[in-house]
C-alpha positions in Angstrom: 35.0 12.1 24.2 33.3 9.1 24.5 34.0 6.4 22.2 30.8 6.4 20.9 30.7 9.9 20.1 33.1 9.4 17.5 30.8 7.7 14.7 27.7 8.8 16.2 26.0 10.8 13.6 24.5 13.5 16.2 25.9 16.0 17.0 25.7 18.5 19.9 25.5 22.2 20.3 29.3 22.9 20.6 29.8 20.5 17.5 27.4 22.3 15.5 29.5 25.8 16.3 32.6 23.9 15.3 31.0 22.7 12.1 29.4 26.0 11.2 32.6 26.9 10.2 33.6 24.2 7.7 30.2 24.5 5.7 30.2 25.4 2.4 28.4 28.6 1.4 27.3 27.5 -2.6 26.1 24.9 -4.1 29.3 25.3 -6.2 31.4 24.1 -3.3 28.9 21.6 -1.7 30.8 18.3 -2.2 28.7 14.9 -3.0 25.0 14.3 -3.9 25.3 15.1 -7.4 22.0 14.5 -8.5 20.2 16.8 -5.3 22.7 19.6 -5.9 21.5 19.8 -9.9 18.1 19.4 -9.2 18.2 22.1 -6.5 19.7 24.3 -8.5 17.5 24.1 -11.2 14.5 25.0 -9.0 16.0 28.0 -7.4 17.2 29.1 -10.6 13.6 29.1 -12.2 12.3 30.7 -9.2 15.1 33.1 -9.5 13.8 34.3 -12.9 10.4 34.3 -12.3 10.8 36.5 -9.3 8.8 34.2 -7.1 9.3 31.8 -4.0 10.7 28.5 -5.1 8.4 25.5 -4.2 8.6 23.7 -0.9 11.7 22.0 -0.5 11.9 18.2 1.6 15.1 17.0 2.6 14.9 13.7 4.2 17.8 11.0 4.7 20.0 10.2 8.0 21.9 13.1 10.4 25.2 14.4 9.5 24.4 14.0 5.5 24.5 17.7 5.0 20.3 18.7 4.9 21.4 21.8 7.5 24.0 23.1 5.3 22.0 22.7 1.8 19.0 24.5 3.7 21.4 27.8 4.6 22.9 27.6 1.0 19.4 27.6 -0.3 18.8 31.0 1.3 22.3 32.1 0.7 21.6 31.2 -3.3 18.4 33.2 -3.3 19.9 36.3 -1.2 17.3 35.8 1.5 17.4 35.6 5.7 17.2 31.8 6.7 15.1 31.3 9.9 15.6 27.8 11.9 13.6 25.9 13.9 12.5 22.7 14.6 9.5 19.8 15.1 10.0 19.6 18.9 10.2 23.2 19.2 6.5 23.7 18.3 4.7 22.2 20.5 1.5 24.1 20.2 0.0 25.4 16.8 0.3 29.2 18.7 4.2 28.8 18.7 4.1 27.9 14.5 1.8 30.7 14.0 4.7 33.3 15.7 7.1 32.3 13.8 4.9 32.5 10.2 3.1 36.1 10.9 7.1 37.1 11.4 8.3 35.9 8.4 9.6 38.7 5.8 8.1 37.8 2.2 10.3 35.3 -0.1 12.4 34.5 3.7 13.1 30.7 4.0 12.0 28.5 7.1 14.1 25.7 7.8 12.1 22.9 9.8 14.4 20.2 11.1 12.9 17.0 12.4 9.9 18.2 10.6 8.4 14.5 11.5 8.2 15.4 15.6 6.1 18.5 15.2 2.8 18.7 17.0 -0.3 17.5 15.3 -2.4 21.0 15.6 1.0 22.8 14.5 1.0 20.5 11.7 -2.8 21.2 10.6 -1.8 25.0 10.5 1.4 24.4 8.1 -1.0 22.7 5.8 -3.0 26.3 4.6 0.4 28.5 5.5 1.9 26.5 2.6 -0.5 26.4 0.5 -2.6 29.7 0.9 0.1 31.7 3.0 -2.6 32.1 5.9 -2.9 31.4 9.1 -6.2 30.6 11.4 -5.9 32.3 15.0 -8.1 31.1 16.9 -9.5 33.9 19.7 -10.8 31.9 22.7 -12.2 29.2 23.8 -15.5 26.9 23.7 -18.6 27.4 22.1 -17.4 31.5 21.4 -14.0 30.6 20.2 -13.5 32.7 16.8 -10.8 31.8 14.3 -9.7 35.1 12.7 -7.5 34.8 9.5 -4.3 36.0 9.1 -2.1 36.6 5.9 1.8 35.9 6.3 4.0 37.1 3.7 5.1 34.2 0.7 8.1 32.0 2.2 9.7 28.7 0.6 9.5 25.9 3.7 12.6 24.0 4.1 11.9 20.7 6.0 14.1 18.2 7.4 13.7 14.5 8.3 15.7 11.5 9.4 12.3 9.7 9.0 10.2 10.5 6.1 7.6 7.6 6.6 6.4 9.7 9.5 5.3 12.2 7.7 1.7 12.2 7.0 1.1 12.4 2.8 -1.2 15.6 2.9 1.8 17.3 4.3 4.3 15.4 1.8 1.9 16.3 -0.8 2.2 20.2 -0.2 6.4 20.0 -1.1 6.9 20.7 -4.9 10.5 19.4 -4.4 11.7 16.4 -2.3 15.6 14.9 -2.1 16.2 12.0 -0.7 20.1 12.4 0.7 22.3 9.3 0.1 25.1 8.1 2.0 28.9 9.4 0.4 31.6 7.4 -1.5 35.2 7.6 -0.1 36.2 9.5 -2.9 33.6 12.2 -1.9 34.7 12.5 1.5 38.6 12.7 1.1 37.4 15.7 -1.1 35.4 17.1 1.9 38.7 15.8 4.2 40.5 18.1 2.2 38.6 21.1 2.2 37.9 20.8 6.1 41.7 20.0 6.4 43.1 23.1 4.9 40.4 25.2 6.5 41.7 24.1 9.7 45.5 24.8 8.5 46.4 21.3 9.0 47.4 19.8 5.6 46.2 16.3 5.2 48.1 13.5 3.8 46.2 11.4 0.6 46.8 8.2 2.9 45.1 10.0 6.1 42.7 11.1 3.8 42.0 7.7 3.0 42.3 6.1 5.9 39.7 8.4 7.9 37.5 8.3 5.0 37.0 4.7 5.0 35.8 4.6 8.6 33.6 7.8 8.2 30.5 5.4 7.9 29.8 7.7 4.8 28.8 11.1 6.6 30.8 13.8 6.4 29.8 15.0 10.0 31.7 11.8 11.2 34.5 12.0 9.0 35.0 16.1 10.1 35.4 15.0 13.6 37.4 11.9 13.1 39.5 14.4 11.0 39.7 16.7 14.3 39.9 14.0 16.8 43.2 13.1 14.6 44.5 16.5 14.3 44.4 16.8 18.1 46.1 13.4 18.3 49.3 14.6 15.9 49.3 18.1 18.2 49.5 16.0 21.2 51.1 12.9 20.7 53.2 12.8 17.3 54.6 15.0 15.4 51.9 17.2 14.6 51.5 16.4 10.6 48.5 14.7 9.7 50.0 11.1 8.1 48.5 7.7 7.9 50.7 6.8 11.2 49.0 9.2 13.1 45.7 8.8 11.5 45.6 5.1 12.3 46.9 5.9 16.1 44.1 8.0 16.9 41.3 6.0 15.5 42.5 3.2 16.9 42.5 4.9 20.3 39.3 6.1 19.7 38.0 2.5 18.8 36.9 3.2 15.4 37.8 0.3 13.1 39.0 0.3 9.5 35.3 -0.7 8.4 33.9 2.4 11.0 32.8 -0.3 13.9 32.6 1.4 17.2 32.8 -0.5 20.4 29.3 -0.6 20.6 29.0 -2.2 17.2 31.5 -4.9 17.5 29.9 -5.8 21.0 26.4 -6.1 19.7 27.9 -8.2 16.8 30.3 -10.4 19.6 26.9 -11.1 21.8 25.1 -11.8 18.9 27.6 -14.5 17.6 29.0 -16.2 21.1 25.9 -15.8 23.3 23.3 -16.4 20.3 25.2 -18.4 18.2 24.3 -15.8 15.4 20.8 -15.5 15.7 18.2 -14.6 15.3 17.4 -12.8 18.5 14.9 -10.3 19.8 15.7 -6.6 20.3 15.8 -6.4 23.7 17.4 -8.8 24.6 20.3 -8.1 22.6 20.8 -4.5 23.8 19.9 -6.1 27.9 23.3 -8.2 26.7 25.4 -5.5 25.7 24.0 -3.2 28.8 22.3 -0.4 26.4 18.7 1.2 25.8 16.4 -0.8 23.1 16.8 2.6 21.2 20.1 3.1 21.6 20.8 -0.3 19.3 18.0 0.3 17.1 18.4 4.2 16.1 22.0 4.5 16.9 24.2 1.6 16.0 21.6 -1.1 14.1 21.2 0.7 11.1 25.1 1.1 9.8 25.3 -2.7 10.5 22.6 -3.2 8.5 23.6 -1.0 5.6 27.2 -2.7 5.9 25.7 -6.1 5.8 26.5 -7.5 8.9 23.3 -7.2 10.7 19.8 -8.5 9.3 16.8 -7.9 10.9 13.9 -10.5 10.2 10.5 -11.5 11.2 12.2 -13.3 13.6 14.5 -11.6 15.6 18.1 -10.0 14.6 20.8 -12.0 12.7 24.7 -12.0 12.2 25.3 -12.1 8.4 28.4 -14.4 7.4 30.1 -11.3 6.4 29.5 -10.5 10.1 31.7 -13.8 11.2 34.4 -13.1 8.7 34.8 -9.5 10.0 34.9 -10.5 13.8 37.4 -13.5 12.8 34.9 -16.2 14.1 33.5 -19.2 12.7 30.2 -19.8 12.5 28.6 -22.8 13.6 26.6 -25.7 11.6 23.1 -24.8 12.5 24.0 -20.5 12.0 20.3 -19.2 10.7 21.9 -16.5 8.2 18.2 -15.2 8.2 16.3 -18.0 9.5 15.9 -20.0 12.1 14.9 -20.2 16.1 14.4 -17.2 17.9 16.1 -17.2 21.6 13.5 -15.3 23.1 9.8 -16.0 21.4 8.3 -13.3 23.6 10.7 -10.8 22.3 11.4 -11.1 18.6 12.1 -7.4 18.8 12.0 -7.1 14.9 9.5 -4.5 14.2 
């Protein structure tokens, strides 16, 4: 695995089998986001006694958080099939209107990445949710004819890393939106736990600690740091899961005690001995550290901002003096902690 990999919050199609194994299946055993898992439960229970479809459900808030598994545990709650899909996956409004005239009445449809569906596909969701129909339109030109079609009642789970993308006429038409937070390190030693024993590897409280307080908050992270170290103590020590071994392997894996990556500490390093801390355009800084624009921006920028050692301004992108103290540099005199000249005036990068 690339050392990357090992905080990213992605993950891939053979991560996601691994994973499907250490979801819970209740809301009862969903660790974290107290206030969602409440809410949530109060509108399935309602819809429960009313014998009706609960409302629309929006889950937005960063990958790894847990909006997959809360989406299956929704259906599981309400004893109904969970169908999944996703934005990129329809592409036309035809492919959106397969999948709704299939749909079995009261069956839940779990959008990821609602955000990146097509714009005609997202004109049709607009009357399926509200009216449960669907226009088909029979071809083309002047004698095109759009014949309606009625789908069965179904509760729309959606998905989003991004929810300022979504339009508000289709924000509009969720009753219920959660906004998932980033989790304590109390929350994910309890999920370290859980994970732990389901693997069979018991899990010292330090090791629980220790991985928990480089999981960067998401317990997708801090399930594979917890495997990464498992295979670790199988390999190279003595197979328990202590704070020795749970140190060795992150360490080898370049994950530091705050959850900096490689690529985080080298952005941060180039940002403080090339730039002098700042501020500095975009691309630029990820030309310095030999990665993609996006790569810095969507991958690795926004933990250093939530940790406070990154700060983007209208100017360009700045180390934070928190920043110096964790890379064990001084900063110098004329450091811009948010203000200041910009290295490249062409490319202040901070949109």
């Amino acid at each position: 695995m690339h050392e990357r990999e090992a905080v990213s919050p992605e993950a891939d199609v053979d991560e996601r089998r691994l994973e499907g194994a250490l979801r819970p299946r209740s809301l009862e055993d969903f660790v974290g986001q107290e206030r969602v898992r409440e809410q949530l439960s109060l509108v399935l229970h309602s819809a429960q006694r009313r014998n009706r479809a609960p409302d629309h459900i929006l889950m937005s808030g960063g990958p790894g958080l847990g909006k997959t598994t809360l989406a299956m545990i929704i259906a599981a709650e309400l004893g109904v099939p969970l169908r999944i899909t996703s934005g990129p996956a329809i592409e036309r409004s035809g492919d959106l209107a397969a999948v709704l005239s299939t749909l079995q009445e009261g069956e839940v449809l779990f959008l990821d990445e609602i955000h990146r569906m097509a714009r005609p596909a997202e004109e049709m969701l607009y009357v399926a949710m509200e009216d449960f129909r669907v226009d088909v339109v029979v071809g083309k030109g002047p004698g095109a004819t759009a014949i309606p079609l009625d789908i069965a009642p179904f509760t729309l789970v959606g998905a989003t890393t991004r929810a300022g993308m979504l339009p508000a006429p289709l924000r509009d038409r969720f009753g219920f939106t959660a906004h998932m937070d980033f989790y304590d390190a109390d929350e994910l030693e309890r999920i370290l736990y859980r994970s732990a024993g389901l693997l069979g590897a018991p899990l010292d409280p330090e090791a629980a600690r220790e991985i928990a307080g480089r999981s960067r908050g998401t317990p997708r992270i801090a399930n594979r740091l917890l495997r990464r170290v498992r295979d670790y103590a199988e390999v190279r020590g003595d197979g328990d899961l202590t704070l020795h071994n749970a140190r060795a392997a992150l360490d080898l894996y370049e994950v530091d005690a705050l959850g900096l990556d490689r690529l985080d500490r080298a952005i941060l390093d180039v940002l403080m001995r090339r730039f002098r801390g700042g501020p500095v355009g975009l691309s630029t800084l990820a030309v310095s550290v030999g990665e993609e624009a996006e790569t810095v921006e969507e991958v690795a920028e926004p933990f250093l901002v939530r940790s406070g050692f990154l700060a983007r301004t209208p100017r360009g992108r700045v180390a934070t003096p928190q920043a110096w103290e964790h890379m064990g540099l001084t900063p110098p005199p004329d450091a811009a902690f948010g203000a200041g000249r910009v290295e490249d005036a062409a490319d202040t990068g901070a949109a």
